[in-house]
KELUMNU-574362 format. One record per atom (N, C-alpha, C, CB): residue in three letters; x, y, z. Coordinates in steps of 0.1 Angstrom, whole numbers, plus 5000, padded with zeros to 4 digits. Glycine has a CB too. Layout:
residues N
ALAXYZ...
This chain:
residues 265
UNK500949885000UNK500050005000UNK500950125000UNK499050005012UNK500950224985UNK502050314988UNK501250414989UNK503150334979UNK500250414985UNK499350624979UNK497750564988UNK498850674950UNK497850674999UNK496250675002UNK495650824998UNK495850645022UNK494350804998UNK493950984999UNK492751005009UNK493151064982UNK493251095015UNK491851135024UNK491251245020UNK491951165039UNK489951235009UNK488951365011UNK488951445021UNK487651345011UNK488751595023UNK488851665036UNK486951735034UNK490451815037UNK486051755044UNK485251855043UNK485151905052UNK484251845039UNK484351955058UNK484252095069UNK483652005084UNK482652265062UNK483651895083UNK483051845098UNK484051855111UNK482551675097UNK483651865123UNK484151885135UNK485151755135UNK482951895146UNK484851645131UNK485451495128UNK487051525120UNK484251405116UNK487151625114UNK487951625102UNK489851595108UNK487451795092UNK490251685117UNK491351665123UNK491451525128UNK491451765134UNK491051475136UNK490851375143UNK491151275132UNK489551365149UNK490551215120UNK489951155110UNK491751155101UNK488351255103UNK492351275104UNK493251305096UNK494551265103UNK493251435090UNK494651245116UNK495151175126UNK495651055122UNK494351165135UNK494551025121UNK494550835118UNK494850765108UNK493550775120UNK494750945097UNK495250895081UNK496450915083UNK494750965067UNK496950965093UNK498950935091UNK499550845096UNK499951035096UNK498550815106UNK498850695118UNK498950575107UNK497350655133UNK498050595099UNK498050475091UNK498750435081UNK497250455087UNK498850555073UNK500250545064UNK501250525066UNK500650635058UNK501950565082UNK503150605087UNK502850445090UNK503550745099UNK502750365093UNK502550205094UNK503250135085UNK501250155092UNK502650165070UNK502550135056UNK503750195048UNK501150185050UNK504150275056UNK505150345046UNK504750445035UNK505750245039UNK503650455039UNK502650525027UNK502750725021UNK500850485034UNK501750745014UNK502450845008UNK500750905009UNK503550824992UNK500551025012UNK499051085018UNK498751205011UNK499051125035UNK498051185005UNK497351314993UNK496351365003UNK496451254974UNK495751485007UNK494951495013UNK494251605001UNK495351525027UNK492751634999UNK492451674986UNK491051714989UNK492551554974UNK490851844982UNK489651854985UNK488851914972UNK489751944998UNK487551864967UNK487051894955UNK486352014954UNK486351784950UNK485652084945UNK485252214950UNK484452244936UNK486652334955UNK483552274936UNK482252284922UNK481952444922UNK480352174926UNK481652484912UNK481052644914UNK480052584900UNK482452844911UNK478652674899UNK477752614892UNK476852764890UNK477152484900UNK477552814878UNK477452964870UNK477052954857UNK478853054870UNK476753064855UNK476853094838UNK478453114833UNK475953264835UNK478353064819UNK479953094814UNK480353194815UNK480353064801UNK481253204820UNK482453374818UNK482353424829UNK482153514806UNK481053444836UNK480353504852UNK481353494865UNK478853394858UNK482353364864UNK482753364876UNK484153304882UNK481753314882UNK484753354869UNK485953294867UNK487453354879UNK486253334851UNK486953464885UNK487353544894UNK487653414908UNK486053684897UNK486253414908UNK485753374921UNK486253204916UNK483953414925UNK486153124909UNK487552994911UNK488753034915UNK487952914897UNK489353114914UNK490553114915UNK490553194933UNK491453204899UNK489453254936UNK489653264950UNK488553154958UNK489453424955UNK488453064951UNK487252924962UNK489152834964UNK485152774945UNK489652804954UNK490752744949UNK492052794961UNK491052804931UNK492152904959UNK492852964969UNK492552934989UNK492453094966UNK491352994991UNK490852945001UNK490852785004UNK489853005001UNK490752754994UNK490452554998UNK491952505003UNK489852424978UNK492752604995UNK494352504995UNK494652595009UNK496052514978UNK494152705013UNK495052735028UNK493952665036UNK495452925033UNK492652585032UNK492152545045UNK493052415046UNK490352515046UNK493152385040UNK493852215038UNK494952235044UNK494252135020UNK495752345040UNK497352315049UNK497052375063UNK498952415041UNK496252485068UNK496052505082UNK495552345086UNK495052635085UNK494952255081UNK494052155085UNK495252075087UNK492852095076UNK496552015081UNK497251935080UNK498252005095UNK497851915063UNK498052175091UNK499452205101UNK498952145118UNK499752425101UNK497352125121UNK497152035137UNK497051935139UNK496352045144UNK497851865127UNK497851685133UNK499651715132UNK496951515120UNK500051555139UNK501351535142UNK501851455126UNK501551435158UNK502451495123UNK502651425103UNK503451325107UNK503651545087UNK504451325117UNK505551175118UNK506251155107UNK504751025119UNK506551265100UNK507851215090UNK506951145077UNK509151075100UNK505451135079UNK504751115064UNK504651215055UNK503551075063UNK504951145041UNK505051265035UNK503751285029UNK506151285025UNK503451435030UNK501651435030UNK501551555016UNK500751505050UNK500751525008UNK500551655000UNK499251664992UNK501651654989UNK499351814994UNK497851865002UNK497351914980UNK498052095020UNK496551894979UNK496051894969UNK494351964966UNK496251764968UNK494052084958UNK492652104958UNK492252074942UNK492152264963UNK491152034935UNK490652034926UNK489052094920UNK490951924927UNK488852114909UNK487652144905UNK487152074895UNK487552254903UNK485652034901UNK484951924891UNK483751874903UNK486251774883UNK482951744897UNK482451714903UNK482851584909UNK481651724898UNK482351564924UNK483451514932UNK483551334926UNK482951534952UNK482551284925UNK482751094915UNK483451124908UNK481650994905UNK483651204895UNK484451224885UNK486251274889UNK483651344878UNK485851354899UNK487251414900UNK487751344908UNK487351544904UNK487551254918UNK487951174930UNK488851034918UNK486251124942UNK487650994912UNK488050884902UNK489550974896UNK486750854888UNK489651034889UNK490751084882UNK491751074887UNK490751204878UNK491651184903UNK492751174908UNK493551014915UNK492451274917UNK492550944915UNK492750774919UNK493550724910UNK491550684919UNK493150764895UNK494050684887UNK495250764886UNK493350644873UNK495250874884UNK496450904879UNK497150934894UNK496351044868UNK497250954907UNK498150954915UNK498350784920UNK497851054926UNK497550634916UNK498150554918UNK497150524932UNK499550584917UNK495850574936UNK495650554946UNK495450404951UNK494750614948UNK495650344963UNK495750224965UNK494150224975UNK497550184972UNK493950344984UNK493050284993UNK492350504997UNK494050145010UNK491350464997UNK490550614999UNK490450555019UNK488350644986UNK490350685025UNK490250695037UNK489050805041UNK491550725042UNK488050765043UNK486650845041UNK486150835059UNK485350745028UNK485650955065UNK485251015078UNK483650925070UNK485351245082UNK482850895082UNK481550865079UNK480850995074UNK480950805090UNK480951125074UNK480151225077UNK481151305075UNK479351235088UNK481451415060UNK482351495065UNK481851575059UNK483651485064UNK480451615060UNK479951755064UNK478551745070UNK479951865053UNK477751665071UNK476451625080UNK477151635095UNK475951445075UNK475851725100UNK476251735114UNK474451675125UNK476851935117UNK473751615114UNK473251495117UNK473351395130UNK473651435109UNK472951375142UNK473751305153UNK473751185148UNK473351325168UNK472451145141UNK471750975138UNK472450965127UNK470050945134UNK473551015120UNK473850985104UNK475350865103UNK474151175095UNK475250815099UNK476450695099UNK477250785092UNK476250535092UNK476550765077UNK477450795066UNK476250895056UNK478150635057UNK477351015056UNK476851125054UNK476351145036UNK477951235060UNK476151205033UNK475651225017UNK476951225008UNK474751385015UNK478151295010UNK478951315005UNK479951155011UNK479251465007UNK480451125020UNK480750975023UNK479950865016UNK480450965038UNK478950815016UNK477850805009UNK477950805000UNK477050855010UNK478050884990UNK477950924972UNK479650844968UNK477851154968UNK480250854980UNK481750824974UNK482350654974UNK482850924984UNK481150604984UNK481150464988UNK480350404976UNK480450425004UNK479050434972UNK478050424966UNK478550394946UNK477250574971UNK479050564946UNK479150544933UNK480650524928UNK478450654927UNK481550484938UNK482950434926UNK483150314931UNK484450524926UNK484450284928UNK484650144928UNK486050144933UNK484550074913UNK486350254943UNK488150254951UNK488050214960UNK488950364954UNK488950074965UNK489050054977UNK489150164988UNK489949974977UNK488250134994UNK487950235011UNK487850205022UNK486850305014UNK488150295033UNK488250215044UNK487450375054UNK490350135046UNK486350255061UNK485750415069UNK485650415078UNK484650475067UNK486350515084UNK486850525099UNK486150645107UNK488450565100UNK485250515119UNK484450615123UNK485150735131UNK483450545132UNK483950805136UNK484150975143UNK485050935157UNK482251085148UNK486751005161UNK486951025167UNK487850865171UNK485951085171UNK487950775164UNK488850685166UNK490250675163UNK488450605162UNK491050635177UNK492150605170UNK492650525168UNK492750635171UNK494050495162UNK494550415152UNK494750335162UNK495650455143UNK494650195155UNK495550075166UNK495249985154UNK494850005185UNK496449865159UNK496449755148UNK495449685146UNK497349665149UNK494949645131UNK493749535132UNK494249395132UNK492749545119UNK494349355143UNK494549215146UNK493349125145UNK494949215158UNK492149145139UNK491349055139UNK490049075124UNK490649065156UNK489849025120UNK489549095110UNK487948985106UNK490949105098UNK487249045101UNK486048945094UNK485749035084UNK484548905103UNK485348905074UNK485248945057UNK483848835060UNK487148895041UNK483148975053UNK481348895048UNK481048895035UNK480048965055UNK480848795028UNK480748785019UNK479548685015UNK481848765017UNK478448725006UNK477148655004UNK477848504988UNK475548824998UNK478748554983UNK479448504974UNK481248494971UNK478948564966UNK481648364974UNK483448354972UNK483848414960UNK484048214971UNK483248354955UNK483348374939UNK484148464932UNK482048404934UNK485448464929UNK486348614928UNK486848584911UNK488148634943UNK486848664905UNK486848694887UNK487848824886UNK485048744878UNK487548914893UNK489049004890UNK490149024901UNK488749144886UNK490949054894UNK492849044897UNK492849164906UNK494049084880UNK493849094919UNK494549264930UNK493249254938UNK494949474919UNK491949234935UNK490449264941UNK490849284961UNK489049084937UNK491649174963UNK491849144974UNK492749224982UNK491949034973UNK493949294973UNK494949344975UNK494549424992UNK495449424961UNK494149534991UNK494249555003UNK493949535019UNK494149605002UNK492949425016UNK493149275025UNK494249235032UNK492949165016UNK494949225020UNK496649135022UNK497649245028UNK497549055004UNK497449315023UNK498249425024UNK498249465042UNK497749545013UNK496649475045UNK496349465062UNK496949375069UNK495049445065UNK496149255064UNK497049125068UNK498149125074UNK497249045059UNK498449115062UNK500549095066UNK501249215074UNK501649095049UNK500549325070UNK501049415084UNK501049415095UNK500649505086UNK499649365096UNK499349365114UNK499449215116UNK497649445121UNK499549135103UNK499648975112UNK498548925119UNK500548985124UNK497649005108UNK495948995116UNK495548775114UNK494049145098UNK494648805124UNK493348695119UNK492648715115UNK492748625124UNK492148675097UNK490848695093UNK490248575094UNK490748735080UNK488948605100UNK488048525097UNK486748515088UNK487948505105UNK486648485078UNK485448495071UNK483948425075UNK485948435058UNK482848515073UNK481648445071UNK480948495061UNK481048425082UNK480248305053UNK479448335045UNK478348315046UNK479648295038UNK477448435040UNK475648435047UNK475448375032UNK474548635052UNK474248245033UNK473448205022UNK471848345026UNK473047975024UNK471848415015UNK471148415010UNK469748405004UNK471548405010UNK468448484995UNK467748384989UNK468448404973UNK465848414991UNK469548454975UNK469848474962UNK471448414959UNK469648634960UNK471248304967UNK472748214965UNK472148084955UNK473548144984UNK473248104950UNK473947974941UNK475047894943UNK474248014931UNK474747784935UNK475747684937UNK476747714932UNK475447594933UNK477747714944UNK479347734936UNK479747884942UNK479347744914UNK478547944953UNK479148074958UNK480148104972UNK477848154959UNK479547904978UNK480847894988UNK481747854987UNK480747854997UNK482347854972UNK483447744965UNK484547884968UNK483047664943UNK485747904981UNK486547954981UNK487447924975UNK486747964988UNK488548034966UNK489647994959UNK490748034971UNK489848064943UNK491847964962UNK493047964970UNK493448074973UNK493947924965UNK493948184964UNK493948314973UNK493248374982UNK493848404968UNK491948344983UNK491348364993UNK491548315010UNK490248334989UNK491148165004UNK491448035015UNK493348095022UNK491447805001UNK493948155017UNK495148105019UNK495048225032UNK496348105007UNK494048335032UNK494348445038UNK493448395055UNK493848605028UNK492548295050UNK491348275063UNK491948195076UNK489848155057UNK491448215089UNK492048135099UNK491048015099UNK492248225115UNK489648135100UNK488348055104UNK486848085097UNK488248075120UNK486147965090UNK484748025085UNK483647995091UNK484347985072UNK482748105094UNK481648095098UNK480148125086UNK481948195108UNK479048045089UNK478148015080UNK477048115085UNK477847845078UNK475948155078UNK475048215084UNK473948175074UNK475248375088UNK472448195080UNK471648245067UNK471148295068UNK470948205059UNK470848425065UNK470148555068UNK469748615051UNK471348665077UNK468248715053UNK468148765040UNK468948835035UNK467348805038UNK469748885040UNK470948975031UNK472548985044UNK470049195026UNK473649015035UNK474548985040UNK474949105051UNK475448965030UNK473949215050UNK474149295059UNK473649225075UNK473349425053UNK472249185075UNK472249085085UNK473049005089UNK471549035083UNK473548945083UNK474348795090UNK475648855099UNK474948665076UNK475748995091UNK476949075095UNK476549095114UNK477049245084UNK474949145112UNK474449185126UNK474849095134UNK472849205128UNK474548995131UNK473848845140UNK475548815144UNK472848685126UNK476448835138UNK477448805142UNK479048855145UNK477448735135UNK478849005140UNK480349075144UNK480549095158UNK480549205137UNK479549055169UNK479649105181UNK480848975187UNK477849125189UNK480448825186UNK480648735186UNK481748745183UNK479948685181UNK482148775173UNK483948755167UNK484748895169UNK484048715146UNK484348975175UNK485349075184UNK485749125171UNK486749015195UNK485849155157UNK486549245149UNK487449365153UNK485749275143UNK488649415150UNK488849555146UNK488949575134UNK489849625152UNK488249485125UNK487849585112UNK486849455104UNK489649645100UNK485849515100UNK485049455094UNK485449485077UNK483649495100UNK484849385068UNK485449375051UNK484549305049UNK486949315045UNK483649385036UNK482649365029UNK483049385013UNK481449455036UNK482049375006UNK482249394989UNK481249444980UNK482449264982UNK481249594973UNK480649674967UNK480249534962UNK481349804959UNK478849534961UNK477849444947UNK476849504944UNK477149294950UNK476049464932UNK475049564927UNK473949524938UNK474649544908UNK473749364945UNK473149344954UNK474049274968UNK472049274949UNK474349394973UNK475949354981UNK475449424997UNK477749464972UNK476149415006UNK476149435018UNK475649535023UNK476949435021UNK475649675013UNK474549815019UNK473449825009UNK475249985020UNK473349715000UNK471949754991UNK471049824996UNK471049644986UNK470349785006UNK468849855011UNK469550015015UNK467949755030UNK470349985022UNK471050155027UNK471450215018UNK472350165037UNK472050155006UNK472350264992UNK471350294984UNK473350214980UNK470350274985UNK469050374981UNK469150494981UNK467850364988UNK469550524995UNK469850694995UNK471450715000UNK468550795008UNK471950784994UNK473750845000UNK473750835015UNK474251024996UNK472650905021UNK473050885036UNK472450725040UNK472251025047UNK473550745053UNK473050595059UNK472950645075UNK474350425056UNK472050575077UNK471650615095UNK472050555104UNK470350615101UNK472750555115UNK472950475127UNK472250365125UNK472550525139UNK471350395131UNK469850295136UNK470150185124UNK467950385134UNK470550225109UNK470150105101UNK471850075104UNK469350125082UNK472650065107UNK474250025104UNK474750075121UNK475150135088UNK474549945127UNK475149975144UNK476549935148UNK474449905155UNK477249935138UNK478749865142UNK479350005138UNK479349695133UNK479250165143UNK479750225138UNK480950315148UNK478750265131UNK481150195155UNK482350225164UNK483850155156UNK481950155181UNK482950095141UNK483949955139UNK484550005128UNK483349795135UNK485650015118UNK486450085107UNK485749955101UNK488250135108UNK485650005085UNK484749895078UNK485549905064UNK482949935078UNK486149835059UNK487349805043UNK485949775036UNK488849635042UNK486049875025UNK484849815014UNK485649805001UNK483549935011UNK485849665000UNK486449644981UNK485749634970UNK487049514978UNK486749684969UNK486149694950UNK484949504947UNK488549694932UNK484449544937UNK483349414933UNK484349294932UNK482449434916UNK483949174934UNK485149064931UNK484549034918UNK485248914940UNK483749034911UNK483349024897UNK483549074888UNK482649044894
């Protein structure tokens, strides 16, 4: 894991959040873009002034923001952009090499009931970059225990897993997987491959209607510090990705940092 990026927005969370993105890099060895996207939405020619002072203002909030955490010798670089934030977030992913997004549940909902805020939310929702979401106000410590829920083994593209392993072998974690059947399982979806199998200590079975349940029924039980799930078109937050925000009440493990990978399909 060499390149993370942490989005920045205006929540009370945001220092704290950025804490733990160095804590975490500085682990990894890693290299920390911190970036913030920024839209103006005018008539042509109207307001070309005013980008170049939104642009301005965004890059000295970002470096006053970076100057109150402790950096530890990571090398961090502070970055603003303009566009819309799926589009521009994607860009900057590919072309700086991003390996893993580091997203606040809420980084500008000041919502008390809100898990994951509209903008968190839209960024889990609509791309496909490995993320990792670290609730409000936690800090870093090793994940030594890990559960991956998965409604299907079934893995078709390459690296999918990568930042899995990459945890793994850092902290020397124990994963343990469980698979929830489903009404929408098939045969051949608890057929684990070897890359997978090679990373598990221990599997646990469930059957629940969706994999977000079985998650309920059982992360208490297996003590996690980090739960790992998998973007699917009918995948672990279906019912909650209806809308960008997600609420407490529907998602209660939100004391827990949660790795969301890219689709294994």
């Amino acid at each position: 894991m060499k390149n993370i990026l942490v989005p920045v927005g205006s929540s009370k969370n945001a220092v704290s959040h950025l804490q733990y993105a160095v804590d975490f890099a500085k682990t990894f060895g890693a290299r920390l873009y911190v970036v913030q996207v920024f839209n103006v939405y005018t008539k042509a020619g109207t307001m070309i002034k005013v980008d170049h002072i939104l642009e301005r203002e965004s890059l000295e909030f970002l470096k006053s923001h970076v100057s109150k955490v402790d950096t530890k010798g990571v090398e961090v670089i502070v970055k603003t952009f303009k566009g819309k934030l799926i589009d521009t977030l994607e860009l900057v992913c590919k072309t700086a090499d991003i390996d893993l997004i580091l997203l606040e549940p809420r980084t500008n909902s000041i919502r008390e009931e809100v898990y994951l805020g509209k903008t968190s939310g839209k960024i889990i929702k609509q791309t496909n970059i490995p993320a990792l979401i670290v609730p409000e106000g936690y800090k870093f410590k090793p994940m030594v225990s890990i559960l991956i829920a998965l409604k299907s083994a079934v893995i078709k593209r390459e690296n999918v897993l990568n930042p899995l392993i990459d945890i793994k072998n850092q902290f020397k974690s124990i994963v343990n997987l469980l698979l929830v059947k489903t009404p929408f399982h098939n045969e051949g979806d608890f057929d684990v491959n070897e890359e997978l199998a090679s990373l598990i200590t221990n599997t646990l079975y469930s059957e629940n209607a969706t994999t977000f349940q079985g998650v309920l029924e059982n992360y208490k039980e297996a003590h996690p510090d980090l739960l790992c799930v998998v973007r699917r078109k009918r995948g672990f937050f279906t019912k909650l990705w209806e809308n960008n925000t997600i609420l407490k009440k529907d998602f209660h493990s939100s004391t827990l940092p949660v790795l969301v990978l890219s689709g294994l399909k």
